[in-house]
N, C-alpha and C positions, 0 to 999 in steps of 0.2 A: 245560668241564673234562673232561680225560679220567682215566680213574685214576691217582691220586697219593697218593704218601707225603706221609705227616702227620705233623706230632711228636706224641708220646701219651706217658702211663703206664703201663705195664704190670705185672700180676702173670707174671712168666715163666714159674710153677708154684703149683701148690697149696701155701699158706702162704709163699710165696718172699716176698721186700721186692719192691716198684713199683721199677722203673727206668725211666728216659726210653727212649724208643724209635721206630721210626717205625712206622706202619702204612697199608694202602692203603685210600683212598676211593673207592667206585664212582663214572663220571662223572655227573654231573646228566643223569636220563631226564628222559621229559616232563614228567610229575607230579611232580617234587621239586624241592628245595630245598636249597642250599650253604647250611650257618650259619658262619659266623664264631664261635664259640664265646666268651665274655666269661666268662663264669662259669660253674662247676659243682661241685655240692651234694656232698657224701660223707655218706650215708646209711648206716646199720648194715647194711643189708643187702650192702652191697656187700663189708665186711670177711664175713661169713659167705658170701659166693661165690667172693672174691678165696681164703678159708681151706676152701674144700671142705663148709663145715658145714652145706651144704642137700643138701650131695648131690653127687656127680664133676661140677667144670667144664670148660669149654673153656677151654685155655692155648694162647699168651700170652690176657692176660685185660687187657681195657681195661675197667674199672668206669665205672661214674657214668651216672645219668640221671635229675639233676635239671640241666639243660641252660637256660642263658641267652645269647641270643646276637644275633646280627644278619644277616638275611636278605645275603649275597654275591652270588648267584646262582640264578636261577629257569630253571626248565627250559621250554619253549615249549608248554606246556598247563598250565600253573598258572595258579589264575586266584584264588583266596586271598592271597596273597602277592606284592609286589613287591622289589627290591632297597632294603634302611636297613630294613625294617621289625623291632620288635622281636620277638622271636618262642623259645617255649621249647619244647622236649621231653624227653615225662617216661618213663615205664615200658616205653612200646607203640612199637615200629616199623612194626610191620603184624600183619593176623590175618587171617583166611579172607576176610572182607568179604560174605560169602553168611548165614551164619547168621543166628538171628530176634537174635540177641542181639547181631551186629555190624550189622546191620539198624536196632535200637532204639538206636542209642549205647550200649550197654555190650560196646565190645567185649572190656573186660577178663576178659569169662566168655567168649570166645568158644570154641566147642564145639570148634572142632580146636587151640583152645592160641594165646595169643599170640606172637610173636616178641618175645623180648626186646630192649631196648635196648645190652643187653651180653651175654657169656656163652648166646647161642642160635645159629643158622642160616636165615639168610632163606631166602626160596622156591629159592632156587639152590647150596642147602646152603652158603652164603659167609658165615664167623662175624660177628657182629656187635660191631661195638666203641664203648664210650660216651664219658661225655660228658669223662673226663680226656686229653682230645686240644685241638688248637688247630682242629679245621672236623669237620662232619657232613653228609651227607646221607642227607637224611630226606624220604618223601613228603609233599605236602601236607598229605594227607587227619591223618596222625598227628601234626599239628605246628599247633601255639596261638600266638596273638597277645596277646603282654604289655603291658596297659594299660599310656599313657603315666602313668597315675599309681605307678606301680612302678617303685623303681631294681631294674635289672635285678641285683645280686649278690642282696639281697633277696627276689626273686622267686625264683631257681634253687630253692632248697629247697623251693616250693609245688610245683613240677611231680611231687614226691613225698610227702613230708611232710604239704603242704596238701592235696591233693586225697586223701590217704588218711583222716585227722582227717573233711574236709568231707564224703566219701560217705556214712560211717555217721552225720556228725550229721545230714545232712539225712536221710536214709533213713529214720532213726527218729523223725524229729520233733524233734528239737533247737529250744524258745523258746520263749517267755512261760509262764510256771505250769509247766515241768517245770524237776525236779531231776537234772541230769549230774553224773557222776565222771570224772575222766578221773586214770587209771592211772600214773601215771610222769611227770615233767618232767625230758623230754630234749629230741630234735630234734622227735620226732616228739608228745609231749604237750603239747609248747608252743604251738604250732598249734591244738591240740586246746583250749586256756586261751581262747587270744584267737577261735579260731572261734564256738566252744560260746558265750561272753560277745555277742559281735557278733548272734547269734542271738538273744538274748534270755532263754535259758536261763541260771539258778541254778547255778555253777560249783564245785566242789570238788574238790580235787585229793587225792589216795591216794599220797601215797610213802613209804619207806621210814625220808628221817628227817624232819623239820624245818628242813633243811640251805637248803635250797631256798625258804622261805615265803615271806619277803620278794618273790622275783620271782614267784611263782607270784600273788599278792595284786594284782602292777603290773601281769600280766599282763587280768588280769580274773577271775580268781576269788573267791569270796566266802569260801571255806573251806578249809584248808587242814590234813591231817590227815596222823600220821603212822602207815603199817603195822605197825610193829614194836614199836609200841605194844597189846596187847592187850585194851588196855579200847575200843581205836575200834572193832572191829567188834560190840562190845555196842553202844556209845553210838549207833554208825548203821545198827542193825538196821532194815532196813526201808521205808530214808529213800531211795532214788533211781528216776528212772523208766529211766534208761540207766549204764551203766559202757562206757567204752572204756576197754581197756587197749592201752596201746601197749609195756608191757617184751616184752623178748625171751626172758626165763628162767620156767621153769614156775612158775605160782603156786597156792597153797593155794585150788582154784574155788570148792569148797564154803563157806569163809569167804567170798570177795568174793560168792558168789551167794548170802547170807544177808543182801546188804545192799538186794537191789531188793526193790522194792516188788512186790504183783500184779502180773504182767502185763507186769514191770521185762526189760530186756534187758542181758545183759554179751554185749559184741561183741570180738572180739579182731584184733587189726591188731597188733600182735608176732606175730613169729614164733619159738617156741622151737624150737630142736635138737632137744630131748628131747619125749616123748610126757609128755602129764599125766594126772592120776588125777583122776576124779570117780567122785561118790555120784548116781544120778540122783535120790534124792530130793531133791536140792538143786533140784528142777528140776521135780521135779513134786508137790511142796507151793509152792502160789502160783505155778501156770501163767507159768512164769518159762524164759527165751528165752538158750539158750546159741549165741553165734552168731559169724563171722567177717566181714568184710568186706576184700577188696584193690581198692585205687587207684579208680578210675574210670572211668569213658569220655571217650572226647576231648570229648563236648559239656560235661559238668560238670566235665572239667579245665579250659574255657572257663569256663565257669559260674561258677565257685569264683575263677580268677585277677579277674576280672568282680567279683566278690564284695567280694574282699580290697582292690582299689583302692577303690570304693565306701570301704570301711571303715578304711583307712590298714592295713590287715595284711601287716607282711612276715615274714619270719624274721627272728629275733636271731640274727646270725650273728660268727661270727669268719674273717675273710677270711685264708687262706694262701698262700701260694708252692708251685710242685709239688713243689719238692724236701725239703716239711715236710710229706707226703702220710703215709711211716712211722708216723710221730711222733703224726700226726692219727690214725692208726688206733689206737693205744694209748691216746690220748690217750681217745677215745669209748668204748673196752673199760673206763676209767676213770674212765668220766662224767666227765669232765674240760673240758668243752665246756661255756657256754651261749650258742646252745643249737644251734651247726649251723658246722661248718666248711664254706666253701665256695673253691674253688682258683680263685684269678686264672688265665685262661688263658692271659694274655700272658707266664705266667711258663713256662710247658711248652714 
């Protein structure tokens, strides 16, 4: 394949609506891979890059990299992947590959900064465009094999969602005899329900009403509480070993950090706009762990997809058409979603 236009979605400008549009594929080198793109995920973060609100992007802007698809084409030194095979890509295009930390599998820290999957510049300063297109290519090395026990619409959502939830639970220990909270039931909490559960870990879920209980309960949690309730954070002073929060909007720390236990960790995987306020003694009465975690590395994005078929885990998702992409963005600004729209690509 030599470079070629591709149909895609685009944000034309900062806060503009997605129109259809074409954009160019670099040819298949040796080390990559053509995907046929089947499905892909619309994650929150991509309205906050599509809208500027992390910070000036690169326009046109092709979002999405929670990527499902089927190997088209292999470049003549791949040796990972062959043509039909299922296959995802999530956050990472490529990173330095030298560092101790793209060295270890995490190259999501990796010290000169990863290449985004949308909204950056690969090594040839050439933007990069995601997963709301009809093909990709993507090196091997950055690109996962979607157990045959996963329908792949299902799966799109883990190459972000899941493997964001799975890092901090396994990182901290997530299972048997510990108590988790997990922050929010949206795209990215719901993961967080049925991961946290599958681990073996005491599940309770923190939102804002009760709106939600019934699924948050099918989901596999055990608990279910509402925030804006003020008698919960007496009632569960104390009570957890971890909190993931996955909302996006800043929250009251020093109340949710009054609910771990000793030694308890709140990790945060939302990303707010805005800066938050903390008291450090929330943090240093009961040697208590204010902490972040992003995505993964390509071996426990392996790991985690790995994981989910084992355990029957996909996303709850609502499957759309591209040209209800708008709609879907308003739609998720209005938790209106359970609990992950993802775009047919055969419709772009």
């Amino acid at each position: 394949m030599s470079v070629t236009q591709v149909a895609a979605y685009a944000a034309p400008a900062a806060k503009a609506p997605l129109e259809r549009t074409t954009i160019p594929r670099r040819p298949v080198g040796e080390f990559d891979v053509l995907i046929d793109i089947k499905y892909s995920g619309i994650c929150h973060s991509d309205i906050h890059q599509a809208r500027d609100g992390w910070g000036e992007g690169i326009f046109p802007m092709v979002p999405g990299h929670e990527i499902a698809g089927v190997v088209a084409e292999v470049g003549p030194g791949v040796t990972r992947f062959a043509v039909g095979d299922r296959v995802g890509v999530g956050c990472i295009v490529d990173t330095c590959r030298e560092c101790a930390y793209c060295l270890a599998g995490q190259e999501q820290y990796c010290v000169k900064g990863i290449i985004g999957t949308y909204n950056a510049l690969d090594k040839k300063g050439e933007p990069t465009y995601g997963g709301y297109s009809s093909h990709i290519v993507v090196d091997e090395n950055y690109t996962v094999r979607i157990p045959d026990g996963l329908a792949l619409d299902v799966a799109a959502p883990l190459l972000c969602a899941g493997i964001t939830l799975y890092s901090p639970l396994r990182h901290w220990n997530a299972g048997p005899g510990k108590k988790v909270a997990i922050v929010g039931l949206g795209g990215l909490g719901h993961m967080g329900v049925k991961i946290a559960h599958a681990l073996g870990a005491e599940v309770t879920v923190l939102s804002q009403s009760l709106r939600k209980k019934e699924d948050g309960l099918r989901l596999g949690a055990s608990h279910y509480y509402a925030t804006s309730d003020e008698t919960t954070f007496e009632k569960l002073a104390g009570s957890f070993d971890l909190i993931v929060s996955t909302v996006s909007a800043p929250l009251p720390l020093d109340a949710y950090l009054s609910l771990l236990k000793v030694d308890g960790a709140f990790v945060n995987v939302g990303a707010p706009e805005e800066p938050v306020a903390l008291n450090l003694f929330s943090v240093i009465g009961g040697r208590k762990t204010l902490a972040g975690s992003m995505i993964g590395g390509i071996p426990e994005t392996q790991e985690m997809l790995d994981f989910c078929a084992e355990h029957g885990l996909g996303s709850e998702i609502e499957v759309i058409s591209a040209e209800q992409v708008n709609e879907a963005y308003e739609r998720v600004l209005a938790s209106d979603v359970r609990y992950r729209f993802v775009i047919d690509a055969s419709t772009i």
